[in-house]
Each structure stands twice: as C-alpha cells, then as structure tokens.
C-alpha positions as CSV (number, residue, x, y, z in Angstrom):
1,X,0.0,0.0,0.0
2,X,1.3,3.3,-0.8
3,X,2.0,5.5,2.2
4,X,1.6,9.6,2.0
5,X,3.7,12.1,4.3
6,X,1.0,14.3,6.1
7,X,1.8,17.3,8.1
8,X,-0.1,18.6,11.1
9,X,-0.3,21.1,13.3
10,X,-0.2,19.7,16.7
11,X,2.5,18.5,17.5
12,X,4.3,18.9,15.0
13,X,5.2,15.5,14.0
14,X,4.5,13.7,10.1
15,X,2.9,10.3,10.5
16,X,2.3,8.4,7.5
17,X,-1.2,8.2,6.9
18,X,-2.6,5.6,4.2
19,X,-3.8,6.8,1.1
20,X,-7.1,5.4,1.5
21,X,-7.6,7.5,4.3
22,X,-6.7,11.0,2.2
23,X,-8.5,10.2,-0.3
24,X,-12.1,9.7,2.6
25,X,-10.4,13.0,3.8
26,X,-10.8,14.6,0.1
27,X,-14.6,13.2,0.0
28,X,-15.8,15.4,3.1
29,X,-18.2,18.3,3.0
30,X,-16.0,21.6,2.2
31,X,-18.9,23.0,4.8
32,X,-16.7,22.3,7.9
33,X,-13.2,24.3,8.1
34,X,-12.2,22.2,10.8
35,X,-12.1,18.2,10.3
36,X,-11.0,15.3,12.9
37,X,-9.0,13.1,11.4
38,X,-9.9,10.9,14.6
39,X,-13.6,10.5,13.9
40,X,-12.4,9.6,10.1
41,X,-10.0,6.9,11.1
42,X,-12.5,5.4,14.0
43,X,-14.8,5.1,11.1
44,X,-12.6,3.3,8.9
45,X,-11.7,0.6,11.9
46,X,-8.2,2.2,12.9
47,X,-7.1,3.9,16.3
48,X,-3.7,4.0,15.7
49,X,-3.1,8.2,15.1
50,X,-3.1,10.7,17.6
51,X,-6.0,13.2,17.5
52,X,-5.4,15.9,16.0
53,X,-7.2,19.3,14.6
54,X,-6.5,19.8,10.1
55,X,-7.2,23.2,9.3
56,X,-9.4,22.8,5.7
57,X,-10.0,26.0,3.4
58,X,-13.7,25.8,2.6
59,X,-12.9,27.8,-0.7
60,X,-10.1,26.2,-2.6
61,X,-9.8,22.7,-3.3
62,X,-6.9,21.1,-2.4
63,X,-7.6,17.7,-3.4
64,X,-8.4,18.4,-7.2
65,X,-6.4,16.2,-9.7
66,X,-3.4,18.4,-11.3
67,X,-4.7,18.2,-15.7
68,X,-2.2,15.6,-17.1
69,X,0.1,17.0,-20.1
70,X,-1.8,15.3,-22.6
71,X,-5.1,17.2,-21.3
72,X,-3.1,20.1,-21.1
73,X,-1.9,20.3,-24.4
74,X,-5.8,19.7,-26.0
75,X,-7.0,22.6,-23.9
76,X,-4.0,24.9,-25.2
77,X,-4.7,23.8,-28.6
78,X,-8.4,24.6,-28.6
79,X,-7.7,28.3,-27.2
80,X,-5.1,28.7,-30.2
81,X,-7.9,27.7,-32.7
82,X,-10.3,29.7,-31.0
83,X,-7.8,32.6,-31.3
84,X,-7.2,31.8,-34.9
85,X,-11.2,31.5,-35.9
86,X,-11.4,34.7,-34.6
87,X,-8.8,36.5,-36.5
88,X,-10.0,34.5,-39.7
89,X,-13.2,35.5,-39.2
90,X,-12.4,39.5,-38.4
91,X,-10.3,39.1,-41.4
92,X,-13.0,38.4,-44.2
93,X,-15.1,40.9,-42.6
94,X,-12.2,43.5,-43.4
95,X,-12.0,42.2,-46.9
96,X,-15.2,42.3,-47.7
97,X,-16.2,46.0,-45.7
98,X,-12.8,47.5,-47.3
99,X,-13.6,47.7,-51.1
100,X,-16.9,49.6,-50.0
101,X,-15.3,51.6,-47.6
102,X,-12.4,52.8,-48.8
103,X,-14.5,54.1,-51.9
104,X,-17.0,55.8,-49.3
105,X,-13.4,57.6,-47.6
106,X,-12.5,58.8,-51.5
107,X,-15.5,59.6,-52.7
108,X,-15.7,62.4,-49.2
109,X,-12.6,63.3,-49.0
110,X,-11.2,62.8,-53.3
111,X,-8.6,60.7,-52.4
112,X,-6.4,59.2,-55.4
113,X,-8.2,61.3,-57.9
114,X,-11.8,60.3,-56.8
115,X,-14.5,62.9,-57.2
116,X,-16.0,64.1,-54.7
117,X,-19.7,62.9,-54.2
118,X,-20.7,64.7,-50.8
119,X,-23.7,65.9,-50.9
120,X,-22.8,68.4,-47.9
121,X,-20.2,70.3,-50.2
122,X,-23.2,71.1,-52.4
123,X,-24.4,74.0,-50.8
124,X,-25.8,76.8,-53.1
125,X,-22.9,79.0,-51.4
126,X,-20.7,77.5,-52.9
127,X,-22.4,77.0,-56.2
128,X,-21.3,80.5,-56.9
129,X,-18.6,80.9,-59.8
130,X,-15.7,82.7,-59.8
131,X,-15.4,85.1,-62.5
132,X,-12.4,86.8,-61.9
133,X,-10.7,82.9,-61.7
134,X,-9.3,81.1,-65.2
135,X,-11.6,78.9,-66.9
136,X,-10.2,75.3,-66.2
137,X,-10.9,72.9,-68.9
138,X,-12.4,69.5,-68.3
139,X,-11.4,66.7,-70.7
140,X,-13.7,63.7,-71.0
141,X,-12.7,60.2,-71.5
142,X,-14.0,56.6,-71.9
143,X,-13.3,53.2,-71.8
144,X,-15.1,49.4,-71.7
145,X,-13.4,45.9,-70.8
146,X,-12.6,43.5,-73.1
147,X,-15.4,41.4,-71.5
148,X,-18.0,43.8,-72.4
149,X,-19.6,44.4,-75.8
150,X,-20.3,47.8,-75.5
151,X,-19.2,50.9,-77.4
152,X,-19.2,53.5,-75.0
153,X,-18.0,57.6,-75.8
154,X,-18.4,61.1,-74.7
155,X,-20.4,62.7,-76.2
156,X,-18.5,66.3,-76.0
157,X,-14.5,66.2,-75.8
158,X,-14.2,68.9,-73.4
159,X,-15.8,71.8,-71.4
160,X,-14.1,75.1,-70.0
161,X,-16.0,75.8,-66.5
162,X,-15.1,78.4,-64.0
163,X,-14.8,77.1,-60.3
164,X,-18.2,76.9,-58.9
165,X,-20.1,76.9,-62.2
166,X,-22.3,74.3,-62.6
167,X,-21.7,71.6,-65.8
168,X,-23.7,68.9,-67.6
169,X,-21.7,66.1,-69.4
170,X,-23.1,62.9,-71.5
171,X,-21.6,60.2,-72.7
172,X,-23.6,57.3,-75.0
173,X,-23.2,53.6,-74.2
174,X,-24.8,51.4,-76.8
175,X,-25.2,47.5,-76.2
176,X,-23.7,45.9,-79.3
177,X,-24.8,42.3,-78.5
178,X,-27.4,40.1,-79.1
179,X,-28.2,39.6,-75.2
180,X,-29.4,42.2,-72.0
181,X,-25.9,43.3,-70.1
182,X,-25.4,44.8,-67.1
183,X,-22.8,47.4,-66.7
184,X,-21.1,49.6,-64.0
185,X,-18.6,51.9,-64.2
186,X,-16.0,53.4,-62.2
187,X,-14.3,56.6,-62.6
188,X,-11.5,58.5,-62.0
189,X,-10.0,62.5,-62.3
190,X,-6.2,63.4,-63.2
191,X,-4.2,65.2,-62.0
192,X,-4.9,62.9,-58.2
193,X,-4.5,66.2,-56.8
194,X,-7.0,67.9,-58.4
195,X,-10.0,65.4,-57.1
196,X,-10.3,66.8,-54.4
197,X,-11.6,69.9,-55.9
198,X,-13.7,67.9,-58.6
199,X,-17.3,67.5,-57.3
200,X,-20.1,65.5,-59.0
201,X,-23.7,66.6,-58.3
202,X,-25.2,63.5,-60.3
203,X,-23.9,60.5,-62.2
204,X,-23.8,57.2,-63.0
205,X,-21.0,55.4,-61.8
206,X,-20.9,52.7,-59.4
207,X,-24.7,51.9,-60.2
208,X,-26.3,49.4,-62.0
209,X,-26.7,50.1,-65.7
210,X,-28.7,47.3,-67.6
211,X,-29.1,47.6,-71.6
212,X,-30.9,45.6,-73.4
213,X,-29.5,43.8,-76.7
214,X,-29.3,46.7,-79.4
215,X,-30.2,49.5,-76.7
216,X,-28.4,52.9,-76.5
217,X,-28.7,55.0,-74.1
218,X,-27.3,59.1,-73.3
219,X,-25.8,59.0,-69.5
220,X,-25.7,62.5,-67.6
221,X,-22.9,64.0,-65.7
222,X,-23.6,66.8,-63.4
223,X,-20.8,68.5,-62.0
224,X,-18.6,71.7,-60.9
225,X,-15.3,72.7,-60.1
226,X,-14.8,73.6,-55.9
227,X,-14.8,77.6,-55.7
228,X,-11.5,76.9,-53.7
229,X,-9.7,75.6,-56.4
230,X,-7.2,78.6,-57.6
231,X,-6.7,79.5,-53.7
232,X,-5.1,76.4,-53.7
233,X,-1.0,77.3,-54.3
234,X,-0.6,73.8,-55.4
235,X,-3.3,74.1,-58.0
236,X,-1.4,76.9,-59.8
237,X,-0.1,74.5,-62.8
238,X,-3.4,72.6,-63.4
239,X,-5.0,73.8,-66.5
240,X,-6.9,70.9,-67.5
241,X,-9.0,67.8,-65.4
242,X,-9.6,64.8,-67.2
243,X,-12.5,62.8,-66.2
244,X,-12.6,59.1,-67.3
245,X,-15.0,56.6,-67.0
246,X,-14.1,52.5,-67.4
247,X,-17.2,50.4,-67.8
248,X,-17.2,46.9,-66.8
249,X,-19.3,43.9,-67.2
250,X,-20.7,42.8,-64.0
251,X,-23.4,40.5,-62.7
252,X,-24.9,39.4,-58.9
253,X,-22.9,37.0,-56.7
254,X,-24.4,34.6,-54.5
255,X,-24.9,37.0,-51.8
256,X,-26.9,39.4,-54.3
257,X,-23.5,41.6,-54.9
258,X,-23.2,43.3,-57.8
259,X,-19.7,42.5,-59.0
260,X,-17.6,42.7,-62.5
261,X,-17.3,39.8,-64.3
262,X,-13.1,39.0,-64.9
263,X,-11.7,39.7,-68.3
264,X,-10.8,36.4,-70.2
C-alpha cells in the first residue's frame, strides 16, 4: 500500500497516513473548516493516530487532480484555434467591408483622384462661380473591358468651366450584343491632386446600368469645379482635369452583390 507524508499542526510530527484514508479525507463536505481526522479513522476501523485538529480552506480545493500534459496540451490547442477562428473571421469581414469603404473615404474626401460625391459640399454658397478665376478645362474620356460588348464615348470632348459653375456632361453607351448586359462603371480625375476639388452633383457610376440587346442610351454628368480651387497654391499648374469613365461587365454574386465579371 502506498504511504503519503501528512503534516499537522499539533504536534508537530509527520505520521504516514494511508492513502485510502486522504482520499475519505478529500470526499468530506467543504462546509466544515475544521475536520477530525480521529472521527475519520474510527470510522474506517483504525485507532492508531493521535488526535489531531486539520485546518481545511472551505474555498479552494486542495484535493483536485493536477490536468495531465496530454489534457493540457488539448485545452492549449483549442484556445489557439479559437484565437485563430477569430482572427479569420475578423479578417474576411475587413476584406469584404474594405472595397466599399475605402470608396465611401475617397468619394468624401477625393482621395487618389476620386471625385467628390458629398452631398454636404453642395451647398448653393458655394455654387457661386468665380469670375475673376481662369476657366479650367475638363477633358472627358472613356473606356469598356474587353469582356464587355459595348461601345461606349463622350459625347463632347471637353468643357471650359469656372470654379463653382455648374456643368452637364453625357456620354452614350450602346449594347452591341445580341443579349441584355449589365454594366457599372467606375471613374477617376487626373491630376490625383485635383479630385479633391472635382465635385459631382449626379452621375452614374458605381450603379447598376442594364441595356438591353441593341439598346443605346445618353448618361448624364452633373458636375462643378470647388470655388476653392485657384486659392489652392498647389493648383497653380493645373489647366486641364480629365475625367474618365471604365465600364465593366458585371453581374450578382451569391450574396446578391453586384460584381464585374473578370476579363478572359
């Protein structure tokens, strides 16, 4: 039988008490600080221990059973992949709010040549031109993807606005295939630094444009120049703004996104 050192109290002695016995000891109610060992051996059929008193903490358990390393390990590898579903999960969350918010932080702000779409900078103060500023012309451009059998132009080359005079643009896309197509378009104004200054009232980027096979149809573009524009000192050199518009071929996801359809 395998013996265990206990220590007690009074006196202070160490007796070796069988296992057996500990583990009886383990089993009592945690509602008594104080046990008699005596009353647990007398029990059991033995007299052969002195009395004694066994202080007993009522809130901790002493007699638990350390986790094995093999148990140990299982619960550290759970917490890592607990850890790492996390992340994972945080992380396709990003990807997929990114795209939509990063083009929400250009289109306020005209970040890498964006135009700026807030409606708050629309004001009819500032809807005022600027006569005694230059005339800034506005060069219109267009493109399609390959994947998309559209032709698709401006219909004027150019406009010369003053800052804070309004400006209506068209351009014509025409569906040159035998089926309906969706399109959407993205845009974009050079010189980068001149977007933010570049402020579109109405358009039609970034929204659904559906054309039925043979269809042609005249897009608008409402739009002015910032009135703070030539108090800019880094503004000085630009003369001209090009605004281009890509359109690509898109359709709906699986989670009913619209999205453009890769070039082959």
């Amino acid at each position: 039988m395998k013996l265990w050192c206990f220590k007690v109290q009074q006196p202070r002695f160490y007796y070796n008490i069988p296992r057996f016995y500990i583990s009886n000891f383990c089993k009592l109610t945690s509602n008594k600080s104080i046990i008699s060992i005596q009353e647990l051996l007398i029990k059991n059929g033995s007299n052969r221990f002195i009395s004694t008193n066994i202080q007993k903490s009522t809130t901790s358990n002493t007699c638990s059973k350390p986790l094995n390393p093999y148990q140990k390990r299982i619960d550290r590898n759970k917490s890592f992949l607990m850890y790492t579903t996390a992340i994972l999960i945080c992380g396709i969350g990003f990807t997929y709010a990114s795209v939509p918010l990063y083009r929400m932080f250009c289109q306020t702000t005209g970040f890498s040549g964006t135009p700026i779409t807030n409606s708050s900078k629309f004001g009819p103060e500032r809807l005022v031109p600027a006569k005694e500023s230059r005339r800034i012309r506005v060069h219109f451009n267009a493109d399609t993807s390959l994947a998309l059998d559209w032709s698709f132009i401006p219909q004027q080359r150019e406009v010369y606005v003053l800052p804070g005079e309004t400006a209506l643009a068209f351009y014509t896309a025409k569906n040159k295939s035998d089926q309906d197509i969706i399109g959407l378009a993205t845009y974009n104004v050079t010189p980068n630094k001149a977007g933010q200054y570049f402020n579109k009232i109405q358009c039609f980027c970034f929204e659904e444009q559906k054309l039925q096979a043979g269809e042609a149809v005249d897009m608008p573009v409402f739009f002015f120049i910032d009135p703070e524009f030539p108090e800019d000192p880094s503004m000085r050199d630009v003369d001209t703004i090009t605004l281009s518009y890509t359109f690509f071929k898109a359709k709906y996801d699986n989670n009913g996104t619209l999205i453009p359809v890769p070039t082959l």
